[in-house]
Every structure is written in C-alpha cells, then in structure tokens.
N, C-alpha and C positions, 0 to 999 in steps of 0.2 A: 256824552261818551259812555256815562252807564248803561243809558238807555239801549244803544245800539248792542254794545256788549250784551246785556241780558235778551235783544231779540236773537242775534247770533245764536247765544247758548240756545236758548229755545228752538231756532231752528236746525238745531246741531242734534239733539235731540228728538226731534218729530223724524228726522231722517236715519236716524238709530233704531226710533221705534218701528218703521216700514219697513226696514231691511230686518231686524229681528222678525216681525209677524211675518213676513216673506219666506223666511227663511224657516221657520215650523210650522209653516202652510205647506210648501217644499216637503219636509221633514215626513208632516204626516200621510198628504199622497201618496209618498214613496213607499212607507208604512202598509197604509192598505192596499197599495195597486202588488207589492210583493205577496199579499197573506200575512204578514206576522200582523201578531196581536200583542199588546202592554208590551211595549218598546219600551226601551230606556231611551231618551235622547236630550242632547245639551247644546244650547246656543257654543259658534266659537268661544275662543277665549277675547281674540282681539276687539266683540263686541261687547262682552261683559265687563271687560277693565272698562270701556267707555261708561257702561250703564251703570258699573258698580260704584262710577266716584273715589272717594277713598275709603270704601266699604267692602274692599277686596276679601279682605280677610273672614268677615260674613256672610258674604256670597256662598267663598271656598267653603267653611262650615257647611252650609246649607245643603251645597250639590255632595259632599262628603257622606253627610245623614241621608238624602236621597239615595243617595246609591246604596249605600248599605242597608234601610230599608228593603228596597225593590227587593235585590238577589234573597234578602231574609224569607221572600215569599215564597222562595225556590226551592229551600233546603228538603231534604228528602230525610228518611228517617234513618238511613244509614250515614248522612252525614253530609253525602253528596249536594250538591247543587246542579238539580236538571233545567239547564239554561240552554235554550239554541244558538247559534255559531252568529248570530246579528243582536240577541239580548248581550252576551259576553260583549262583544263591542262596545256596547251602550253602556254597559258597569266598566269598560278600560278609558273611553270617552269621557267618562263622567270623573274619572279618578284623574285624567289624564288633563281635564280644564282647571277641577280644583286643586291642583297641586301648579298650574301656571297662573293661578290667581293669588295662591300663599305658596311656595314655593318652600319653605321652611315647614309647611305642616306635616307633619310626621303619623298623622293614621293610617290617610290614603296609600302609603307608599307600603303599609306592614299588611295590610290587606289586599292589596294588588300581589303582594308575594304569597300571601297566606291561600289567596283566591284562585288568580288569573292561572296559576304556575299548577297547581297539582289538579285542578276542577275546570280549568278551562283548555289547560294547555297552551297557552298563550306567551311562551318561556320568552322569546327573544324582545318581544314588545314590552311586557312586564320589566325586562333588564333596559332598556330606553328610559320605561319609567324614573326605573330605580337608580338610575347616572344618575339624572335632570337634579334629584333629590340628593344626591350624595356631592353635587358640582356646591350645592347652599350648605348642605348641615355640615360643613369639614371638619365639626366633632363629633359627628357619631358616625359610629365602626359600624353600625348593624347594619346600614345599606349597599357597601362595598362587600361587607358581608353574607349576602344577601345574594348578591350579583354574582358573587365566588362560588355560593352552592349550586346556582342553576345555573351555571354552567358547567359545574361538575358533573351532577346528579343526572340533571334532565339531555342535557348537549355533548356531554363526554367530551367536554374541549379544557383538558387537564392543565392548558397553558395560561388560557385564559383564567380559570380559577384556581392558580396556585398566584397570577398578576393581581388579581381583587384581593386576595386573602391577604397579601403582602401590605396590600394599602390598607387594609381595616386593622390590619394589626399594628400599626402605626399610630392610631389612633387613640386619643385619651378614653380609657375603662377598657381597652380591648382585652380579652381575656389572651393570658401568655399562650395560649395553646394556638391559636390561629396561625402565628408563623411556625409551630410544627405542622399543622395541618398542609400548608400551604407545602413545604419543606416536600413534604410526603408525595401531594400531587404531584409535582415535578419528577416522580417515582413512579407514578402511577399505581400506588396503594389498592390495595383491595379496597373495592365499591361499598360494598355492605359495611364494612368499617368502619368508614370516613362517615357516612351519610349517619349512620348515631352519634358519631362526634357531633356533624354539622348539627342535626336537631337538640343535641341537647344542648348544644351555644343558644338556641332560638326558643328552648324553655325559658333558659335564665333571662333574655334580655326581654322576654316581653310578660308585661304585666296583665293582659286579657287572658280571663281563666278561661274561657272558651277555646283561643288559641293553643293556650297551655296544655289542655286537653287533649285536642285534634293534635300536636305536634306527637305529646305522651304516648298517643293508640301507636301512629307511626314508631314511633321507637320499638314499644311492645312484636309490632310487626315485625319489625328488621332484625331488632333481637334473637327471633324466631326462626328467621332465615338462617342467621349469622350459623346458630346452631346446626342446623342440617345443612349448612354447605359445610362447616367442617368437618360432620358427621360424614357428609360422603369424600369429603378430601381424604379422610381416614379406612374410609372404606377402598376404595381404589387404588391408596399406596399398601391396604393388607393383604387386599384380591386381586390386583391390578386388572377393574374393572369399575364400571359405575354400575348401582343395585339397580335391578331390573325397577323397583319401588321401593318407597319409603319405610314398609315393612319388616324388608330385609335388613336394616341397622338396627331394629331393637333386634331380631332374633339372631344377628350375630353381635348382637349386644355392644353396639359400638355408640348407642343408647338407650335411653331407659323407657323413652315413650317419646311418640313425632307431638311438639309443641303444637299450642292451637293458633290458627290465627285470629286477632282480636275482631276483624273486620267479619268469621262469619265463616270466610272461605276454606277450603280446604287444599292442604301442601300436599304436591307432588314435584316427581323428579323423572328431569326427560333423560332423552340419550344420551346426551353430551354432559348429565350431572349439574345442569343447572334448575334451581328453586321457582316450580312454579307455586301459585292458588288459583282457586276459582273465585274470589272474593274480587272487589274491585281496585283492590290497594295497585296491584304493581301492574292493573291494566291505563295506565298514562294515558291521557288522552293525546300526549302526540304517540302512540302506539298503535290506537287505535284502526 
C-alpha cells in the first residue's frame, strides 16, 4: 500500500513538473515573439501550492524578494521606476502569487501600494490586492486603509473611501483620526488636505525608511500646493479673478515667495486657478 502511494505521489509530480516546464516554455515564447526583454514571470498559484508542499510560506518569501529585486533594477534617479506596461504585470503577478501562497504576509501588499499605485498606475488592481489581504489580517487597519486612499486620491469615488476608512478605523491601533477623515469624505473635503492627512497615517504606520522617505517628499509636495491654492483662493475673493501667474501673489503680496517643489519641478497656475508643476509628482500615470 506504501508502495503504490509513493508511485502515485511520484507520478503526481512528474505531471506538475511538465505542465510547470510547459507553462515557462509558453511564458517565454510569448516573451520574445512580443519583443520585451527581462520579464518578470510567475508559475500560477494553484501549481505552486502543489510544488510548494507545506513550504508555502517560503515559496511566498522568495517570489516576494524576486520581485522586489527585479523593479529595484528599474529605479531612476528621481525616484521613479521606468518599467513598461507588461514588466508592471509581472512585479503585480508576482505580488499577486505570493500573497495566495501566505496570504497573511504583509510586505507584498505595502509595496504593491507604495509601487503599483503612484509608478504604475495600476490603482484598481492594487485595491483587489489589498481586499485579498485585508479578508486574512482582520487586525490591521493599514490595508483598508490603504484601499480608502486610492480611492480617494487616485479614483475620486469619495464613497467608496470614506466605506474603507470607516472599516480601518474599527480596527485595533487605528489612529482616531480615520473616522474623522472618513466623516470628511462623505463631504467631499478638499483634495489637497485630506491627501497629507492620508500620507502622513502612512509615515506613522510603516517602518521602511525608504518608504518613509518617498511618502515625506510627497507630503513636502502637497504641502507646497496646499499653499498656493490658498494663495490663489485669497487672491480671487480680493480681485475677483485668478492671477494671470504665480508671480502675481508675492507682488500683491498675498505671499512671500512661490514654494519650491521637492521633486525638481516648477508651480504654475492655469485659468481656472488650479496648481500645476512640470515635475513628475502630479503627472499620474493614469493621467497620462
């Protein structure tokens, strides 16, 4: 009876291993008969739980450090990550196995927000993500969290993220401010506002100073805006008009000098009195 059992497992296995080699033989064809070069690409999941045994949670590690090597190769010196629209697949893919192998791991899912969302654009998928993760950890806020900002921020669906913010702040550690935040969207608060509240919940809760960093410039940035939109809110109820530029509010002195932006770029203001740059902060890639 052993015997048979262990030929079975054996060839239970030889037919795992033809359909994995099948299936990144497939992979890579496709690879070069399109043109892209250094793909990211990941076996399903439903063959890896078979391959993995009960070494799921090692797997997940593994494709976790994969991927975030790979995009590490990408980073640009402004901070960006220039990744094409089938690499960005392959780092969502790859976050997307290892979190259905450990489902409770908690980097993939802070990096898929940190990454997918501002550098790939990839907002609604990254929120798929970030449910899957937030259905296991039901003690931590920051993934509902998470899912509240981009869809504030990036989707302007004020319903939806005043619904996420209300469940995170339910949550054991959640910071009291979330159910005012939440309060707020249901108002439809000014943008620029919320969105430094939002990032600086997302200094406090994460421990990567690299993160901490990249979140900080952003705030610095919006900071910046926050200021010259209400430089010109103030200019328009004194002139009842928006300033031809930027210029025009120090020299009717309704500032002292236009803020710089961290990323590089340079503020202007269009007809309508909203805060542009030339920098790439507020160019979104779903704007694009």
């Amino acid at each position: 009876m052993v015997r048979i059992l262990t030929y079975c497992l054996i060839a239970l296995f030889f037919v795992v291993h033809i359909v994995a080699v099948g299936k990144l033989t497939d992979q890579h064809a496709a690879l070069q008969k399109s043109g892209y070069q250094n793909q990211l690409f990941v076996l399903p999941s439903p063959i890896l739980k078979v391959v993995a045994l009960d070494y799921d949670g090692v797997v997940s590690d593994y494709l976790f450090f994969k991927g975030i090597t790979y995009i590490g190769g990408f980073a640009s010196r402004g901070g960006r990550f220039q990744l094409n629209e089938s690499q960005w697949q392959g780092f969502y893919n790859i976050l997307d196995v290892s979190t259905d192998l450990d489902p409770y791991f908690q980097d993939p899912y802070y990096f898929a927000n940190a990454f997918l969302t501002w550098d790939a654009g990839v907002v609604r998928e990254t929120n798929v993500l970030l449910k899957k993760g937030s259905k296991y950890r039901t003690w931590d806020w920051s993934l509902p969290f998470f899912i509240g900002f981009n869809n504030f921020y990036f989707l302007q669906d004020y319903d939806k993220a005043a619904e996420f913010l209300m469940v995170a702040s339910r949550r054991p550690g959640a910071s009291t401010t979330l159910a005012s935040l939440a309060s707020k969207l249901a108002f439809k608060a000014k943008r620029t506002e919320n969105s430094i509240a939002f990032l600086e919940e997302m200094i406090k809760k994460t421990d990567d100073e690299s993160m901490k960093k990249t979140f900080g410039t952003r705030v610095e940035a919006f900071k910046a805006i926050l200021v010259l939109e209400n430089a010109v809110d103030d200019y328009r109820k004194k002139f009842r008009r928006f300033p031809v530029n930027l210029d025009e509010l120090v020299k009717k002195k309704i500032i002292i000098e236009i803020p710089k932006d961290p990323f590089g770029g340079k503020f202007s203001v269009d007809s309508q009195g909203a805060i542009r740059t030339t920098s790439e902060f507020l160019l979104l890639p779903y704007h694009r």
